[in-house]
C-alpha positions in Angstrom: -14.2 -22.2 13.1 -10.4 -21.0 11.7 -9.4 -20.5 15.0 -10.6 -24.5 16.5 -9.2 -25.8 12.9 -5.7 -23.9 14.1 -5.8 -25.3 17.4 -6.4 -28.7 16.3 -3.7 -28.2 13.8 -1.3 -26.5 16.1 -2.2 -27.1 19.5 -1.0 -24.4 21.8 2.1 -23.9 20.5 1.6 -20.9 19.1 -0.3 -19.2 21.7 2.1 -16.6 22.8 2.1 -15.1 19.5 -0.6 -12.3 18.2 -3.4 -13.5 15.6 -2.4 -11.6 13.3 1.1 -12.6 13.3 0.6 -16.2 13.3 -0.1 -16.8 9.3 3.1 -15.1 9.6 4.9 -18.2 11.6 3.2 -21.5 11.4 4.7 -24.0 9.2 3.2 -24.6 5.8 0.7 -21.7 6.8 2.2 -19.5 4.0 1.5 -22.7 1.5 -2.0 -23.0 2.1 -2.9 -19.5 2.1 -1.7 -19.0 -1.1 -3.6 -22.1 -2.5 -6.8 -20.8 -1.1 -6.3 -17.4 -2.7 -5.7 -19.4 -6.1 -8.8 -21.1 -5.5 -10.8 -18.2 -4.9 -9.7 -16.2 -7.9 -10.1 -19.4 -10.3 -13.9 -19.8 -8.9 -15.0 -16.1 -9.3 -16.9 -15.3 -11.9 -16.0 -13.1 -14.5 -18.5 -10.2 -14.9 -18.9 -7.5 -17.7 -19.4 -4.1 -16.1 -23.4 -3.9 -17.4 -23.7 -7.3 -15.9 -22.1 -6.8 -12.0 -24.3 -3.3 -12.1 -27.4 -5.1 -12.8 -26.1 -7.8 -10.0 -24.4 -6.3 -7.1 -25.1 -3.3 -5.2 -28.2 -1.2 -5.9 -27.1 2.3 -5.8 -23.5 4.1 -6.6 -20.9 5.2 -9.1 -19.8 1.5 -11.3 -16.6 2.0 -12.7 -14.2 0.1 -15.0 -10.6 -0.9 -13.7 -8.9 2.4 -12.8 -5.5 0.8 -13.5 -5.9 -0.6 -16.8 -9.7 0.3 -18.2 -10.7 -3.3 -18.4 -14.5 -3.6 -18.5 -14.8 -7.0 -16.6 -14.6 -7.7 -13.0 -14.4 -10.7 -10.7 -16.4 -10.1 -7.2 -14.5 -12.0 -5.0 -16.9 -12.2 -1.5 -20.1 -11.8 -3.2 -22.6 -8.8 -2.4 -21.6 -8.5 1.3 -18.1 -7.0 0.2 -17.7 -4.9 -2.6 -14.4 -5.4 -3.3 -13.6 -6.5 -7.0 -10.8 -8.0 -9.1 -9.7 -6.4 -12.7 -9.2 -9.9 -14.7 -6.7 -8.2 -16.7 -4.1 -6.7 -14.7 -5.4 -8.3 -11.2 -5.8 -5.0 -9.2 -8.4 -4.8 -6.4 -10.9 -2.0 -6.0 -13.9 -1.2 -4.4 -17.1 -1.0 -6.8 -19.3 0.8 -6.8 -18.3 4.1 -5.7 -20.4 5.7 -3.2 -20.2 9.2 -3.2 -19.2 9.4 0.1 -16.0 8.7 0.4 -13.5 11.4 2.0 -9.8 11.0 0.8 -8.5 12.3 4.2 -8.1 9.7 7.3 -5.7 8.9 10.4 -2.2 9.2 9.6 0.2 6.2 10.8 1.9 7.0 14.5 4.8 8.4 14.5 6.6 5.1 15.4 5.6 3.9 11.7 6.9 6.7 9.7 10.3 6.6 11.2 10.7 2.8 10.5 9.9 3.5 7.0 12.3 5.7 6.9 14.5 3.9 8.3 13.9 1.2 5.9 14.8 3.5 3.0 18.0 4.9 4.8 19.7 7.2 3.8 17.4 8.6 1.3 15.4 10.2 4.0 17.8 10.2 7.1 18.5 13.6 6.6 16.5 16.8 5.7 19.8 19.1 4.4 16.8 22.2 3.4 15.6 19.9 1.0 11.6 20.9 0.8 9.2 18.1 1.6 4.9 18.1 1.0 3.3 15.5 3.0 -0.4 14.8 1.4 -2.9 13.9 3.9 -4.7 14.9 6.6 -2.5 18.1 7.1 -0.9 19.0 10.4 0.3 16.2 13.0 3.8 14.8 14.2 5.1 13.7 10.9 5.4 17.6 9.8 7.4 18.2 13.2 10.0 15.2 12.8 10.5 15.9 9.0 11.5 19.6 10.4 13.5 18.0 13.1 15.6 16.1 10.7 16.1 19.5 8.3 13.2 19.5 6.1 11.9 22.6 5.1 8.4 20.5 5.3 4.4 21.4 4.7 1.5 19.6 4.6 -1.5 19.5 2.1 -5.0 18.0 1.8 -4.9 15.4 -1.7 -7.4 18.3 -2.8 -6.0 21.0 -2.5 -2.6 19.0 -4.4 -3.9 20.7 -8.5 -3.9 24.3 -6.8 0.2 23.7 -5.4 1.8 23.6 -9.1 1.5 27.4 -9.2 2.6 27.9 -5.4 5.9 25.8 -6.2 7.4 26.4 -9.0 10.6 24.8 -8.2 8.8 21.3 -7.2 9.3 19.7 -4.2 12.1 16.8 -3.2 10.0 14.7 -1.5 6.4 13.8 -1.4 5.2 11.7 1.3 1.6 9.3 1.3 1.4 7.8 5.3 -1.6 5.7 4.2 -3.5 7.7 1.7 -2.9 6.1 -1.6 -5.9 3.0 -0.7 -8.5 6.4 -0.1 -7.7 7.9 -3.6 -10.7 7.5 -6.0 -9.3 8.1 -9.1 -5.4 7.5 -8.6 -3.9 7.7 -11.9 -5.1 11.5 -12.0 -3.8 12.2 -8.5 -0.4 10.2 -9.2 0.0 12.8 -12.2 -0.5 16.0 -10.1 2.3 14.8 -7.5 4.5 13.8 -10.2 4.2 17.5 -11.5 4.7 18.8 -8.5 8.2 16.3 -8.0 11.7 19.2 -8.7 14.2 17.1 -10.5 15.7 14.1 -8.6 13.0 13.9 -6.5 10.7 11.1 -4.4 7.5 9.9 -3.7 7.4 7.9 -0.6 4.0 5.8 0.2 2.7 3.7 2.7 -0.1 2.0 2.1 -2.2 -1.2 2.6 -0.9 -4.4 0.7 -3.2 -6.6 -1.4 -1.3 -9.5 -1.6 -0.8 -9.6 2.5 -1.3 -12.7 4.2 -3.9 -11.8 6.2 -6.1 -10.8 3.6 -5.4 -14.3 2.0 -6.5 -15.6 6.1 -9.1 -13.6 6.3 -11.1 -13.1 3.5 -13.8 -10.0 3.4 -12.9 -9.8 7.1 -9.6 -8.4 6.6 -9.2 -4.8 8.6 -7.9 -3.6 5.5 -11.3 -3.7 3.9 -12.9 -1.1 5.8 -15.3 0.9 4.0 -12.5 4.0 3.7 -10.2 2.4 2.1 -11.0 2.2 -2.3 -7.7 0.4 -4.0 -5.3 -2.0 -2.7 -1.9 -2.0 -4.2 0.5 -4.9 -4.4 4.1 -4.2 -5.8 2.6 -5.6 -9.2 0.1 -3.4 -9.2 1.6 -0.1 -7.8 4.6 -0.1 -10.5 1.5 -0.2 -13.3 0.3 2.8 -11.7 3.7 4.6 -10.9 5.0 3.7 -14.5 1.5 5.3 -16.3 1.6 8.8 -14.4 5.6 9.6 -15.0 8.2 7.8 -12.6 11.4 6.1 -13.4 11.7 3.8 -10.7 10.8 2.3 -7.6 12.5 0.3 -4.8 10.6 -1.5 -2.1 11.1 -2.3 1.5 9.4 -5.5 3.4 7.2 -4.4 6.7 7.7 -6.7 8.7 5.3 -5.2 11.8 6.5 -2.0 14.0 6.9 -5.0 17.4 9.3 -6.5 15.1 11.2 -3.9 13.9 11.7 -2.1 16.7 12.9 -4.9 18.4 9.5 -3.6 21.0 7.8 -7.6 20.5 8.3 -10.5 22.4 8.4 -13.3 20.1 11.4 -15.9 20.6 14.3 -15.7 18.2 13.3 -18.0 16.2 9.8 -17.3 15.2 10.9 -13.7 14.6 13.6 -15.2 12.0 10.6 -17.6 10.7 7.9 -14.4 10.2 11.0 -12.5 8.3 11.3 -15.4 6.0 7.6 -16.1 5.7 7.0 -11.9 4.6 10.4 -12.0 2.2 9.2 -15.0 0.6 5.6 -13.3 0.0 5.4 -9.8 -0.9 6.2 -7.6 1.4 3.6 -8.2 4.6 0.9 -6.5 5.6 1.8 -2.9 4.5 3.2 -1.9 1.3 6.2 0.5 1.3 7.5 2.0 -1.9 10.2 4.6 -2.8 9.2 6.0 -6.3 11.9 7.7 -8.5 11.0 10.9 -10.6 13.4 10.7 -13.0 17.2 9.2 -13.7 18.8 12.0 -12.2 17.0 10.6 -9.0 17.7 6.7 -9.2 21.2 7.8 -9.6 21.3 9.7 -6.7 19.8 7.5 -4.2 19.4 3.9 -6.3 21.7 1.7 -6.6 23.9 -0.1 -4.7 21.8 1.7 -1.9 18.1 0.1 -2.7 16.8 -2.6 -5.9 15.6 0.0 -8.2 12.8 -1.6 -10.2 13.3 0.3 -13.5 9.2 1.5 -15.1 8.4 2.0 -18.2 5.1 4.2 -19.0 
């Protein structure tokens, strides 16, 4: 039905372009997706914690907001998607809890990382021995390019992170998430372990799924990024709550504008590719969320400003 609604909206003009870059470059597309969203939050009910366990989902762990604590919940998509709304502070989580959930996961390719850091150049340009912990699966290419660029780098499942503070007593300079952050039950604990484990002046990197994309606003409980894996979805409101509560100074923020895009690798006209830029600066940030935390002054005063918008946090 979307897809005949868009075609007798926009004819064919837009066929050359992917699905799921379209919202991204279709006049006024931007617009209504961000009225629907309204709509959808003003229309969901607003549900004390006893109330959506006796409601939703038989079975599984019920949880308040793990941002904030807030004890009411908005479904959003009703029982067939179990993604909630905190009324409070507007983060989106997964409830109930299952059980079953693993905090591990496919890394990003390779392509991915280096745009990212590329888009937070020169933080991350060069290694120089500085030492480097990537959380996540363990292993894979990312280890081998952060070594290649003169990191002295090592990887580490997110639960074996508690058991690294006596391994490192200096701390490390860099901490990279390649989408792991959205798989992390109970992220304010896990945010507080890294930042431990940060030496002074140092940075947590993350790349994760972004709850105020587009495409989720498009696509509803059908959005990729609601697979079962994935727990909390972070928007840059959101994500400096969390990073202010477990320690940081700072973040800065770079739009993702697709890899085809960035790597020049797509094969939209000009024009469109200007349009979808606008459309993803205008919004917040596209379909991915990309964030440079801060550990402390000495590091936004290293690599801040003028370099990258430092948004200054406050605990």
């Amino acid at each position: 039905m979307r897809r005949l609604l868009g075609r007798l909206v926009y004819g064919h003009r837009y066929d050359q372009v992917p699905w799921a870059r379209r919202a991204y470059v279709r006049p006024g597309e931007r617009l209504i997706r961000e009225v629907q969203w309204q709509r959808l939050i003003s229309r969901a009910p607003v549900l004390p914690l006893e109330e959506y366990r006796r409601l939703g989902p038989p079975a599984g762990e019920f949880l308040a907001c793990p941002m904030c604590g807030e004890d009411r919940q908005q479904p959003l998509y009703g029982q067939d998607c179990t993604v909630v709304r905190c009324p409070s502070c507007g983060f989106l989580y997964r409830n109930p809890l299952t059980g079953q959930e693993r905090a591990g996961g496919t890394p990003p390719g390779l392509r991915r990382c280096e745009l990212t850091l590329r888009a937070f150049s020169p933080v991350l340009d060069e290694g120089k021995e500085r030492r480097l912990l990537d959380v996540g699966p363990g292993g894979g290419p990312f280890l081998d390019l952060a070594g290649r660029l003169g990191f002295h780098a090592r990887g580490a499942r997110p639960e074996d992170v508690p058991g690294l503070a006596g391994d490192e007593e200096d701390g490390f300079d860099v901490i990279t998430l390649w989408s792991v952050l959205e798989r992390l039950p109970r992220p304010l604990d896990d945010l507080r372990a890294l930042r431990r484990l940060l030496a002074p002046g140092g940075v947590l990197l993350v790349l994760t799924l972004n709850a105020r994309s587009l495409l989720l606003k498009a696509h509803g409980p059908a959005w990729p990024g609601f697979a079962e894996e994935h727990l909390r979805f972070y928007s840059s409101h959101t994500i400096r709550t969390l990073l202010g509560r477990t320690g940081f100074a700072g973040v800065a923020f770079a739009p993702s504008y697709g890899d085809a895009v960035e790597d020049g690798s797509g094969r939209l006209p000009p024009h469109l590719v200007a349009r979808l830029r606008r459309t993803v600066e205008r919004g917040d940030g596209g379909d991915l969320l990309r964030a440079l935390a801060f550990a402390d002054e000495e590091a936004i005063g290293h690599w801040g400003a003028p370099r990258l918008a430092v948004h200054r946090l406050y605990g």
